[in-house]
PDB file of N, CA, C and O in Angstrom, chain B, residues numbered from 101:
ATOM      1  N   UNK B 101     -23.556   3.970  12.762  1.00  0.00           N
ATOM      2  CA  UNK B 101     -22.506   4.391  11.861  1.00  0.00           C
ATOM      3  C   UNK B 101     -22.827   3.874  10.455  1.00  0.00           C
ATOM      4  O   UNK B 101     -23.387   2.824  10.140  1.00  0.00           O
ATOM      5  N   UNK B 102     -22.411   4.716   9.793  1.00  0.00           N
ATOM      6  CA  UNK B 102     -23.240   4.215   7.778  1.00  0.00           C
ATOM      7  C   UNK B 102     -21.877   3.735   7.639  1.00  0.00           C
ATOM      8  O   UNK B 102     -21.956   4.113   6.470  1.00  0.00           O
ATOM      9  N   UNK B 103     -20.699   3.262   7.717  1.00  0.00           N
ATOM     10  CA  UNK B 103     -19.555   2.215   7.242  1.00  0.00           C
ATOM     11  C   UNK B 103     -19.451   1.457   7.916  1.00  0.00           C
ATOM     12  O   UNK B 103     -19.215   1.809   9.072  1.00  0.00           O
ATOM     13  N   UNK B 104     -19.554   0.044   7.639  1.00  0.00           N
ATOM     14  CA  UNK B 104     -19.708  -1.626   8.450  1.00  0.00           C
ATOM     15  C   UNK B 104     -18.617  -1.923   7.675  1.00  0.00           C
ATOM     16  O   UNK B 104     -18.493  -1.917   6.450  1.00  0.00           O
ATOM     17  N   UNK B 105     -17.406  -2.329   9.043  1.00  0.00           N
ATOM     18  CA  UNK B 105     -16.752  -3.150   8.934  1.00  0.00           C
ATOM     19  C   UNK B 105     -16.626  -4.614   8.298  1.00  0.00           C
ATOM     20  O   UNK B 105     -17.391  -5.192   9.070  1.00  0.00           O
ATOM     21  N   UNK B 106     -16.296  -5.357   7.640  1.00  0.00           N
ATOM     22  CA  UNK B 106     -16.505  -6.724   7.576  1.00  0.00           C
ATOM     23  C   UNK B 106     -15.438  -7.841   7.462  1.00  0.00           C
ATOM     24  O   UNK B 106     -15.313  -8.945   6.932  1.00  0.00           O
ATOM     25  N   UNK B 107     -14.620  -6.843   8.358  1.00  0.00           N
ATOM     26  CA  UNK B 107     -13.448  -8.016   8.911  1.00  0.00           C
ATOM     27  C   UNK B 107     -13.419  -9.261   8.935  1.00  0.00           C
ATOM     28  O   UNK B 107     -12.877 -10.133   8.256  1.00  0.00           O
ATOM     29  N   UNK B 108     -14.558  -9.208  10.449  1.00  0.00           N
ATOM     30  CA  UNK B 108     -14.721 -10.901  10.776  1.00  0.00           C
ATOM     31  C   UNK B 108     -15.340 -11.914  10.095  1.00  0.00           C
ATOM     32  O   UNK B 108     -15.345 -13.101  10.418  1.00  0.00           O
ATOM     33  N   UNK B 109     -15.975 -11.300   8.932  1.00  0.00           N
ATOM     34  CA  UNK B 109     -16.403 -12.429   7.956  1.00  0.00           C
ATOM     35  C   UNK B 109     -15.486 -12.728   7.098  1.00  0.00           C
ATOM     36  O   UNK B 109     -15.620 -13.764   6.447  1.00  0.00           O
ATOM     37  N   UNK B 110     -14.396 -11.928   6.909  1.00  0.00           N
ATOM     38  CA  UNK B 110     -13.191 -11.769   5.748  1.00  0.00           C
ATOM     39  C   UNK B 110     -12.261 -12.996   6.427  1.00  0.00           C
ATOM     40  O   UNK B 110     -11.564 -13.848   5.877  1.00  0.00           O
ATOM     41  N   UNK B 111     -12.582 -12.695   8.088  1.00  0.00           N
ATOM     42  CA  UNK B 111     -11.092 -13.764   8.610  1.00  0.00           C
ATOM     43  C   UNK B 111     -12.207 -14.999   8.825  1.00  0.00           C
ATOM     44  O   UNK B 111     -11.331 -15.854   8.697  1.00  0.00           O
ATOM     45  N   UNK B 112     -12.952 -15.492   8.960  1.00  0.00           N
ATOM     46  CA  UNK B 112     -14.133 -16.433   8.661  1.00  0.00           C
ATOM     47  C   UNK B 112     -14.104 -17.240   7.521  1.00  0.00           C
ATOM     48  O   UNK B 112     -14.233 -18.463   7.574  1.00  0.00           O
ATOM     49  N   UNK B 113     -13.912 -16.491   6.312  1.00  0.00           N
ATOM     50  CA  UNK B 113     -14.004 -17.265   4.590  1.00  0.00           C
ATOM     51  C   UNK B 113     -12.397 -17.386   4.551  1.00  0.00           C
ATOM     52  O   UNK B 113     -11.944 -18.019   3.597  1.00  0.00           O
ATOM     53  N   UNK B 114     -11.781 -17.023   5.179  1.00  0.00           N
ATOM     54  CA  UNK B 114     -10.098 -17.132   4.696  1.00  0.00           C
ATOM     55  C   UNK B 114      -9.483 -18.167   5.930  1.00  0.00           C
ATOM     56  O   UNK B 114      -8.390 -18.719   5.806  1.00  0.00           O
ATOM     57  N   UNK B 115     -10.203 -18.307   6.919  1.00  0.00           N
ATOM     58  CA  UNK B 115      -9.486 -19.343   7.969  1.00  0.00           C
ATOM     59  C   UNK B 115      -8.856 -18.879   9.020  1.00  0.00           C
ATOM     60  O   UNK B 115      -8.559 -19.688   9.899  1.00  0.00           O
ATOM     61  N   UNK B 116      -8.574 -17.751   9.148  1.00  0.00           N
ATOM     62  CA  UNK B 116      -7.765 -16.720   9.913  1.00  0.00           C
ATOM     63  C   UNK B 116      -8.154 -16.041  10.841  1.00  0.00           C
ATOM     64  O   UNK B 116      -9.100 -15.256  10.765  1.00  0.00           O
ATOM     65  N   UNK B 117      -7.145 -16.357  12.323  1.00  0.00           N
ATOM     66  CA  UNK B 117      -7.459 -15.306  13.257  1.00  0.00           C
ATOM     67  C   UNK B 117      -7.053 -14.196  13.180  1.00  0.00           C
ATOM     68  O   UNK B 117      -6.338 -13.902  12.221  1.00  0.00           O
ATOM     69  N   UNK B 118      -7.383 -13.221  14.174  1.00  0.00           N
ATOM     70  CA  UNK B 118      -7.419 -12.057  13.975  1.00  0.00           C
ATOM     71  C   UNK B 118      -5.523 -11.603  14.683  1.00  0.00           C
ATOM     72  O   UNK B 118      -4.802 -10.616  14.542  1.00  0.00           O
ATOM     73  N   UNK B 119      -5.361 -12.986  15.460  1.00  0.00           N
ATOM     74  CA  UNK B 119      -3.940 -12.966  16.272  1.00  0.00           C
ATOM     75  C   UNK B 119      -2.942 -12.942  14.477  1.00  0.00           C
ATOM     76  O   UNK B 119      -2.118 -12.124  14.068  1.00  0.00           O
ATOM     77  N   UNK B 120      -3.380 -13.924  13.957  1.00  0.00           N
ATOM     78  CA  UNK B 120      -2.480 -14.210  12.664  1.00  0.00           C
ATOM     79  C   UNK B 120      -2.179 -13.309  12.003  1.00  0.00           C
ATOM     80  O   UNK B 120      -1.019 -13.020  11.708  1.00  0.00           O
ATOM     81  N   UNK B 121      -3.455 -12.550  11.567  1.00  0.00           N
ATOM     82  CA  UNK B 121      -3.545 -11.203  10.720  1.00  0.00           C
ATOM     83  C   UNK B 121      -2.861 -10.439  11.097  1.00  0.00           C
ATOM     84  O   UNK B 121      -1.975 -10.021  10.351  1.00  0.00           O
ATOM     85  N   UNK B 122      -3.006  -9.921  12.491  1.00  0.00           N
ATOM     86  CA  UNK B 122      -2.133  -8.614  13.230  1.00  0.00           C
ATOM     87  C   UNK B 122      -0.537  -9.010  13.029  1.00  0.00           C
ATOM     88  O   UNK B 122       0.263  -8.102  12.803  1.00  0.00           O
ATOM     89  N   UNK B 123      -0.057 -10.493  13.123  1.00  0.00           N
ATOM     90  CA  UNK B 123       1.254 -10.440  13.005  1.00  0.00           C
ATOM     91  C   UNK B 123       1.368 -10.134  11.562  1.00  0.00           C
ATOM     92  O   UNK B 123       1.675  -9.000  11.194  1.00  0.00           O
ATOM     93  N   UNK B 124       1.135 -11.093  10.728  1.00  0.00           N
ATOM     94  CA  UNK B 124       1.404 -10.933   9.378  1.00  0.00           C
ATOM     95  C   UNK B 124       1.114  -9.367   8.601  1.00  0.00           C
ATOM     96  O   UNK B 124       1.190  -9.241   7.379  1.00  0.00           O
ATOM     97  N   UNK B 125       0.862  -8.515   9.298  1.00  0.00           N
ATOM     98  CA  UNK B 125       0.410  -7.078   8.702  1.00  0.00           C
ATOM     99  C   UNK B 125       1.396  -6.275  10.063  1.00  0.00           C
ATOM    100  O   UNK B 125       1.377  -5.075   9.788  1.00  0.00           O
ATOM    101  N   UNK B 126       1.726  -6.361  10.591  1.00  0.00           N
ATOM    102  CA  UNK B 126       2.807  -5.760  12.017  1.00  0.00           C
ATOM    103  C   UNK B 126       1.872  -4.581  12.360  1.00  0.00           C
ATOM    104  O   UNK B 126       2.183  -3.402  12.189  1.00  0.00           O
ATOM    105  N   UNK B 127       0.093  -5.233  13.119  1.00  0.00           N
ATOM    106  CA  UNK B 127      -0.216  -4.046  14.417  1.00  0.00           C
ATOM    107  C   UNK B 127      -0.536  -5.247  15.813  1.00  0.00           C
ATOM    108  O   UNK B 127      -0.298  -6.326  16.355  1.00  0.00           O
ATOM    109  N   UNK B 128      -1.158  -4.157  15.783  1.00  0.00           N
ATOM    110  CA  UNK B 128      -1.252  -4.916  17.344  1.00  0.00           C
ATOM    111  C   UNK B 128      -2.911  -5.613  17.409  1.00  0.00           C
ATOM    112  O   UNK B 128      -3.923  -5.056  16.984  1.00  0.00           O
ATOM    113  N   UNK B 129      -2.851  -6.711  17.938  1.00  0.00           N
ATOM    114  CA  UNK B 129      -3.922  -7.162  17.710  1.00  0.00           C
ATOM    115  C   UNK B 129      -4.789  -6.166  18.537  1.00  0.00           C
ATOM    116  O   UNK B 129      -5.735  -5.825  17.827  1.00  0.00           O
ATOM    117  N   UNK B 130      -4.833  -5.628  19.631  1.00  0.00           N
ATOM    118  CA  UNK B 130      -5.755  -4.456  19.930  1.00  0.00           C
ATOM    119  C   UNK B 130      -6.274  -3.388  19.067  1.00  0.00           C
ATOM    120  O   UNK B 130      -7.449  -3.022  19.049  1.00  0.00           O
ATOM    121  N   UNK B 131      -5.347  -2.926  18.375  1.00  0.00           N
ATOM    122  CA  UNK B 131      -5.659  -1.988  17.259  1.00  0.00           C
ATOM    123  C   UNK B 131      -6.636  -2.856  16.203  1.00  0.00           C
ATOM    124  O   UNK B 131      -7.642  -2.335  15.722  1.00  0.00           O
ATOM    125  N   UNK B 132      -6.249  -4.178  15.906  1.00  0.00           N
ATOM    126  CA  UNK B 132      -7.028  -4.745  14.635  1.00  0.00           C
ATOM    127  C   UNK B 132      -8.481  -4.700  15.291  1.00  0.00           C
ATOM    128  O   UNK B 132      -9.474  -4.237  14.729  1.00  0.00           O
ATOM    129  N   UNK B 133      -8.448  -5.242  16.544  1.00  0.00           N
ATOM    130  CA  UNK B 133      -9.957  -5.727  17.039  1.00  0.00           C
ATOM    131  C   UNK B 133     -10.824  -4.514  17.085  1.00  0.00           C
ATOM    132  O   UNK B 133     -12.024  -4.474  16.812  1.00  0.00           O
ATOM    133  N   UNK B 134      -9.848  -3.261  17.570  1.00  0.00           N
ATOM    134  CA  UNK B 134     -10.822  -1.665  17.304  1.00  0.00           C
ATOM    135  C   UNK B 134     -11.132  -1.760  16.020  1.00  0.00           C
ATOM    136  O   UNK B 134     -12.311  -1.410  16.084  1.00  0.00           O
ATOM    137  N   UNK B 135     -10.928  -1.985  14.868  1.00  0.00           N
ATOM    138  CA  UNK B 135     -11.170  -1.886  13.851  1.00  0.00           C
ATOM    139  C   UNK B 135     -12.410  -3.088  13.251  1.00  0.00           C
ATOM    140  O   UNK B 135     -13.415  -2.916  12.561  1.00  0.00           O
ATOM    141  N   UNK B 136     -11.892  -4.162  13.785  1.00  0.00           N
ATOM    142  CA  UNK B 136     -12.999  -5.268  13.345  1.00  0.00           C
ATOM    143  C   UNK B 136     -14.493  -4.816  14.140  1.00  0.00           C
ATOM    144  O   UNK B 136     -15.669  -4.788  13.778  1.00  0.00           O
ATOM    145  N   UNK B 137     -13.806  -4.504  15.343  1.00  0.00           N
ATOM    146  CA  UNK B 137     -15.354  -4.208  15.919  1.00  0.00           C
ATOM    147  C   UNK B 137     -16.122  -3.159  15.255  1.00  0.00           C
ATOM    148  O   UNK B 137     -17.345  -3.120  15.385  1.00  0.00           O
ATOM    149  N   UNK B 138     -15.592  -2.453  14.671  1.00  0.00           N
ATOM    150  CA  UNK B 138     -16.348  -0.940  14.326  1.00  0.00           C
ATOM    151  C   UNK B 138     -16.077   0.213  15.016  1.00  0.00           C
ATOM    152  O   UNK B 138     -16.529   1.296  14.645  1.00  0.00           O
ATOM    153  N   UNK B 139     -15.390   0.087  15.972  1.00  0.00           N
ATOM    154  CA  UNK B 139     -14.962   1.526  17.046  1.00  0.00           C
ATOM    155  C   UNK B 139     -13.595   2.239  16.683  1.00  0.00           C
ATOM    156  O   UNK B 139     -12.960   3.073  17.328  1.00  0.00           O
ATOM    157  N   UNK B 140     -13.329   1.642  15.419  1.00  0.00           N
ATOM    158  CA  UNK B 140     -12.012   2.380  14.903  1.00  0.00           C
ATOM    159  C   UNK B 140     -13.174   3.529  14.524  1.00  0.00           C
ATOM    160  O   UNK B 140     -14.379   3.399  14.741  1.00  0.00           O
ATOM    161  N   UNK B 141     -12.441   4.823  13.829  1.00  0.00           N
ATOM    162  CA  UNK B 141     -12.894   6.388  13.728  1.00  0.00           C
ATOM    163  C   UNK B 141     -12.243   6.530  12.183  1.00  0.00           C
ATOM    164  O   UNK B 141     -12.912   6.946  11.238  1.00  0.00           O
ATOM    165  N   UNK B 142     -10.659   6.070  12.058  1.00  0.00           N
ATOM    166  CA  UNK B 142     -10.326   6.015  10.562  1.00  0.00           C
ATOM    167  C   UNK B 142      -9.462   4.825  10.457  1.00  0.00           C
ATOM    168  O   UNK B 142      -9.039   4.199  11.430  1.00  0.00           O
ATOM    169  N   UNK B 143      -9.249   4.578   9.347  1.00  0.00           N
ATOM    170  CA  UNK B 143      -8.323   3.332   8.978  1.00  0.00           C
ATOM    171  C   UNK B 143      -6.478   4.133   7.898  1.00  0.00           C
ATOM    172  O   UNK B 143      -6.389   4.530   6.736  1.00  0.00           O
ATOM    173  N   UNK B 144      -5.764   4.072   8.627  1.00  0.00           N
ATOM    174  CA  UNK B 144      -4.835   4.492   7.587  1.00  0.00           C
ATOM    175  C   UNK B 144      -5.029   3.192   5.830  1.00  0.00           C
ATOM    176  O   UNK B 144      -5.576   2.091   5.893  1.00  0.00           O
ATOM    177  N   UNK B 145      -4.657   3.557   5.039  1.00  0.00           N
ATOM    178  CA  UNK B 145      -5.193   3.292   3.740  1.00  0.00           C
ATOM    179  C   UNK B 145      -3.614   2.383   3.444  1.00  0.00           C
ATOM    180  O   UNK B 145      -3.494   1.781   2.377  1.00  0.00           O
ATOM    181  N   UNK B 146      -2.581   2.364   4.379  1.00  0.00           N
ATOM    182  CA  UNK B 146      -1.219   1.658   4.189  1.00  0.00           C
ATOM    183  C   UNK B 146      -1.874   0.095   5.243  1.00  0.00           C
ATOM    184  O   UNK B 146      -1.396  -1.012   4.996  1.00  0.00           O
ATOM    185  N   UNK B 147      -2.755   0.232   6.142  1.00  0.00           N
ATOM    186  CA  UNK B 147      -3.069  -0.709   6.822  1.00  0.00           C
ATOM    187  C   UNK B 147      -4.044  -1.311   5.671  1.00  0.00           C
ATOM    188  O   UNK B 147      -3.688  -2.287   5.011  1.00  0.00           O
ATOM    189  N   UNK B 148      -5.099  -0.769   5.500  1.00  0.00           N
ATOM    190  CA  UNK B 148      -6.202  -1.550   4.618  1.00  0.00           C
ATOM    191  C   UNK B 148      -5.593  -1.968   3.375  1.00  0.00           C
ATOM    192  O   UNK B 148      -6.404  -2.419   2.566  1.00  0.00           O
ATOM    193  N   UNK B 149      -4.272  -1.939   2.968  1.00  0.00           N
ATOM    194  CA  UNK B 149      -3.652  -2.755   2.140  1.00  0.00           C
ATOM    195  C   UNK B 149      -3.145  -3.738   1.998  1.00  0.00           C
ATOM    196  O   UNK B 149      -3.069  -4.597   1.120  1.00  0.00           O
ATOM    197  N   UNK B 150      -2.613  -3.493   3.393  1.00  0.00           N
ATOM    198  CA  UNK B 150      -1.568  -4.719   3.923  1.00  0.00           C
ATOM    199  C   UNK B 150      -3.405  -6.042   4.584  1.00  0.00           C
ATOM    200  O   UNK B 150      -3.355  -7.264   4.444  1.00  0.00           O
ATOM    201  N   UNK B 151      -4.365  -5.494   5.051  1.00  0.00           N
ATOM    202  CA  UNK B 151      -5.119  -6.748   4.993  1.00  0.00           C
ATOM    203  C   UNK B 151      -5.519  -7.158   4.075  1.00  0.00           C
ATOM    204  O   UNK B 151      -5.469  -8.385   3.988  1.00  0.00           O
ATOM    205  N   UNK B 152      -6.178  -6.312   2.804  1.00  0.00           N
ATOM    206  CA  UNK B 152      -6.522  -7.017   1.373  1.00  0.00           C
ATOM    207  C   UNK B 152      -5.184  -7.436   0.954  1.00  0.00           C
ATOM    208  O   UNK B 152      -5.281  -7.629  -0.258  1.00  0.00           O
ATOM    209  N   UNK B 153      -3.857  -7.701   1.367  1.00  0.00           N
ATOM    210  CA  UNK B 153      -3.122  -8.186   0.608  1.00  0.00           C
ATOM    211  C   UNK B 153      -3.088  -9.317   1.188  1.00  0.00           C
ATOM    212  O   UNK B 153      -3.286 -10.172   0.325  1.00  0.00           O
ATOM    213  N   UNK B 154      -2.868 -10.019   2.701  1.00  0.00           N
ATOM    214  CA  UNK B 154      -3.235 -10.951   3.396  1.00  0.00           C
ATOM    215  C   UNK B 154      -4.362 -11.709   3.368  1.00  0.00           C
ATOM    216  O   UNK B 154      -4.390 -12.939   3.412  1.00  0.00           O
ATOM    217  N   UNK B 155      -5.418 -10.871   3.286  1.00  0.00           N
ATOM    218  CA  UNK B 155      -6.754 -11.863   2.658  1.00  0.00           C
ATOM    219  C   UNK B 155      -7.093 -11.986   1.569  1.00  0.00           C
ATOM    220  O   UNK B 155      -8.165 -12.507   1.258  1.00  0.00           O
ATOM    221  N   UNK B 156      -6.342 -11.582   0.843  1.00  0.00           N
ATOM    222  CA  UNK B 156      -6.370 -11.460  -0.488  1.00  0.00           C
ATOM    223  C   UNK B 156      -7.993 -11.608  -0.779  1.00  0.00           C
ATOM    224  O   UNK B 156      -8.757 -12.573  -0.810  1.00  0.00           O
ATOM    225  N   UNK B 157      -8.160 -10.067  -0.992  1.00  0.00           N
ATOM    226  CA  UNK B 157      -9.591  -9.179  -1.352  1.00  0.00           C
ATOM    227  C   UNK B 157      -9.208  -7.930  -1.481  1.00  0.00           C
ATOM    228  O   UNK B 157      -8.153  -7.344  -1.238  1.00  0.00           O
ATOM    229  N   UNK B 158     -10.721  -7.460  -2.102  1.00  0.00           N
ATOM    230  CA  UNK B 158     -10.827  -5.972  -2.276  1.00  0.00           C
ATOM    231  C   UNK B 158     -10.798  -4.799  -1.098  1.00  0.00           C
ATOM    232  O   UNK B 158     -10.489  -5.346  -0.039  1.00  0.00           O
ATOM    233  N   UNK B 159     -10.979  -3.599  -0.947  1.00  0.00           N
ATOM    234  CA  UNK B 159     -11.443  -3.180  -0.170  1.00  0.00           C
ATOM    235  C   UNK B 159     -12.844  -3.013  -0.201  1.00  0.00           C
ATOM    236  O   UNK B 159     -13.373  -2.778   0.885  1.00  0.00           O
ATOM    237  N   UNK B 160     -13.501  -3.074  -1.113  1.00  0.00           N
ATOM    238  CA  UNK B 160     -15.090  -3.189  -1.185  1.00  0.00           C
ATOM    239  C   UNK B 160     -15.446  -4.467  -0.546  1.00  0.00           C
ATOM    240  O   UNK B 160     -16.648  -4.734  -0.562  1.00  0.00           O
ATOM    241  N   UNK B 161     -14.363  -5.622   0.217  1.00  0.00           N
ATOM    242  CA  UNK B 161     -14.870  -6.847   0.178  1.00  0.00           C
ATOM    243  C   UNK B 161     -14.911  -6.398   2.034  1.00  0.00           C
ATOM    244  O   UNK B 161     -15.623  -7.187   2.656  1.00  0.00           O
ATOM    245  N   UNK B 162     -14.226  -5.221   2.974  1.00  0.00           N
ATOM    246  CA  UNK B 162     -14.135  -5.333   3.708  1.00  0.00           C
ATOM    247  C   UNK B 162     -15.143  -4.157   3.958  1.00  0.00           C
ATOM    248  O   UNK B 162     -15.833  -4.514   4.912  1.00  0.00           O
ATOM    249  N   UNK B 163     -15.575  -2.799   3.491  1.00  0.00           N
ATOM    250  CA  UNK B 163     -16.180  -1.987   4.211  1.00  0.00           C
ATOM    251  C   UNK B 163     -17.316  -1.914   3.108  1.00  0.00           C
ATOM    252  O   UNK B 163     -17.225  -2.311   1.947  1.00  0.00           O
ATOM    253  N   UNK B 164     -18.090  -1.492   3.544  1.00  0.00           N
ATOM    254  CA  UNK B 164     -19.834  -1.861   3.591  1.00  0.00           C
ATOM    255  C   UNK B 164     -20.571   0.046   3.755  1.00  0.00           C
ATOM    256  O   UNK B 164     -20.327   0.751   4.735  1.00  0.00           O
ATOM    257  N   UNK B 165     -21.046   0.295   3.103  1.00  0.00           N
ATOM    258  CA  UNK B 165     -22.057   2.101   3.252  1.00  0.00           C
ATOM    259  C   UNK B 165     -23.417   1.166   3.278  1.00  0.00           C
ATOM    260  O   UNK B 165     -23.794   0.355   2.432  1.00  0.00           O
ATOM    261  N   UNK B 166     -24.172   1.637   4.826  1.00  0.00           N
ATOM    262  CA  UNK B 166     -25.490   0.987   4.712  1.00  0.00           C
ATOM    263  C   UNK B 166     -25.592   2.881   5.432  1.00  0.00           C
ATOM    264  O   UNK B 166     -24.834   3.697   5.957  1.00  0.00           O
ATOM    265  N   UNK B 167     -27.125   2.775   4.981  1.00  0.00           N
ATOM    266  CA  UNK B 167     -27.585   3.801   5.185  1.00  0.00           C
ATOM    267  C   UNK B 167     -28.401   3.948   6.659  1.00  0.00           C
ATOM    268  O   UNK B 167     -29.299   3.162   6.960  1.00  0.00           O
ATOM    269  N   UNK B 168     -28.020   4.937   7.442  1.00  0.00           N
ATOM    270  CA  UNK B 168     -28.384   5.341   8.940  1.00  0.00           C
ATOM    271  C   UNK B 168     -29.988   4.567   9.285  1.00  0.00           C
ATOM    272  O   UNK B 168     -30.959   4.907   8.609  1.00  0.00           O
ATOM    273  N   UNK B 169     -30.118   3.592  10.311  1.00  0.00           N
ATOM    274  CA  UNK B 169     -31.684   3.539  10.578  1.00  0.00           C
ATOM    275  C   UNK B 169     -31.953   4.912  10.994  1.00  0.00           C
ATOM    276  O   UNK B 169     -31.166   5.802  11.317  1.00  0.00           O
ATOM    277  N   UNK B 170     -33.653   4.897  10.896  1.00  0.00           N
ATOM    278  CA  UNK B 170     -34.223   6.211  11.464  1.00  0.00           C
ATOM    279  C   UNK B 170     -33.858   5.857  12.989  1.00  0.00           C
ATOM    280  O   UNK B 170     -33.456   4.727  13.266  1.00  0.00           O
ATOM    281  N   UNK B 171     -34.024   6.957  14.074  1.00  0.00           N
ATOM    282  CA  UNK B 171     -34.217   6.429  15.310  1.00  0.00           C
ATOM    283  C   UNK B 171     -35.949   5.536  15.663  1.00  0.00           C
ATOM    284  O   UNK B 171     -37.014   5.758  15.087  1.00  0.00           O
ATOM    285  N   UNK B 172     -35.701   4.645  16.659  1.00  0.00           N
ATOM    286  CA  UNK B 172     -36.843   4.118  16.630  1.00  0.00           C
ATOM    287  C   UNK B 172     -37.769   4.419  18.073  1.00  0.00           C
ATOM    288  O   UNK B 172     -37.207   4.180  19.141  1.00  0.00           O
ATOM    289  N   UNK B 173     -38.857   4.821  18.087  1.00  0.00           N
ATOM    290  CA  UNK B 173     -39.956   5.337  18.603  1.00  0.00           C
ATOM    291  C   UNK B 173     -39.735   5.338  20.249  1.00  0.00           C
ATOM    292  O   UNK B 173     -39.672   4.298  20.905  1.00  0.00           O
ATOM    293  N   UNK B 174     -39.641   6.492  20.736  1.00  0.00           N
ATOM    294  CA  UNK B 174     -39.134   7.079  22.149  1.00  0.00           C
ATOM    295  C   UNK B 174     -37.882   6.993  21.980  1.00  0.00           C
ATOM    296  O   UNK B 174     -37.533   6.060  22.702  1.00  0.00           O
ATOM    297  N   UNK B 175     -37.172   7.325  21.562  1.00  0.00           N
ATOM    298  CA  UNK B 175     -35.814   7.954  21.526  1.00  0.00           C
ATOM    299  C   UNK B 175     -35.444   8.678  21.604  1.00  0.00           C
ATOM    300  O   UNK B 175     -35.653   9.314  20.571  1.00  0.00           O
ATOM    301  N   UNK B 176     -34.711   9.371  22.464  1.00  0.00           N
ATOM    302  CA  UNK B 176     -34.548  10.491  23.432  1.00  0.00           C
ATOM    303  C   UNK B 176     -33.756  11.572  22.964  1.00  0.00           C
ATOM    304  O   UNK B 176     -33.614  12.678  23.486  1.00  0.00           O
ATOM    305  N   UNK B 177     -32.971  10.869  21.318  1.00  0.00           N
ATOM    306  CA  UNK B 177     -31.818  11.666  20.919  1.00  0.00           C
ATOM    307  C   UNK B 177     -33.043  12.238  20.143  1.00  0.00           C
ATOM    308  O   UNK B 177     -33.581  12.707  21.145  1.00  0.00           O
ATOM    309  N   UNK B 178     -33.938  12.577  19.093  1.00  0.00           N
ATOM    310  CA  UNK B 178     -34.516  12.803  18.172  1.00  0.00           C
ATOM    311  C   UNK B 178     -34.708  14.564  18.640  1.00  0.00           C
ATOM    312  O   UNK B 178     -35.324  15.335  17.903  1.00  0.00           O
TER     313      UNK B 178
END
């Protein structure tokens, strides 16, 4: 996926679990962890506010555009 999450370094430099965050922003910590992990699909833009307002950061401080590796040699999808 070319957008990297960077949650868990955000709750890392700020001191914070991910239990804390979910209350203080009202989801569910299941929903946050889909998201920290990377297996969220979209982020509503009322949520990614309410965490840069809690971790007080950007949203550039949480999502990341790295560009696709090639596939690597015998790879079956190619």
């Amino acid at each position: 996926m070319a957008i990297v999450i960077r949650l868990d370094r955000m709750l890392l430099e700020r001191r914070m679990t991910l239990t804390e965050l979910a209350d203080r922003i009202g989801i569910t910590v299941a929903n946050l962890s889909i998201l920290k992990t990377g297996k969220a699909k979209a982020v509503r833009l009322a949520t990614l506010e309410a965490i840069c307002r809690e971790l007080d950061c950007q949203p550039g401080d949480l999502l990341e555009y790295v560009h696709d590796l090639p596939p690597e040699d015998g790879d079956a999808s190619r």
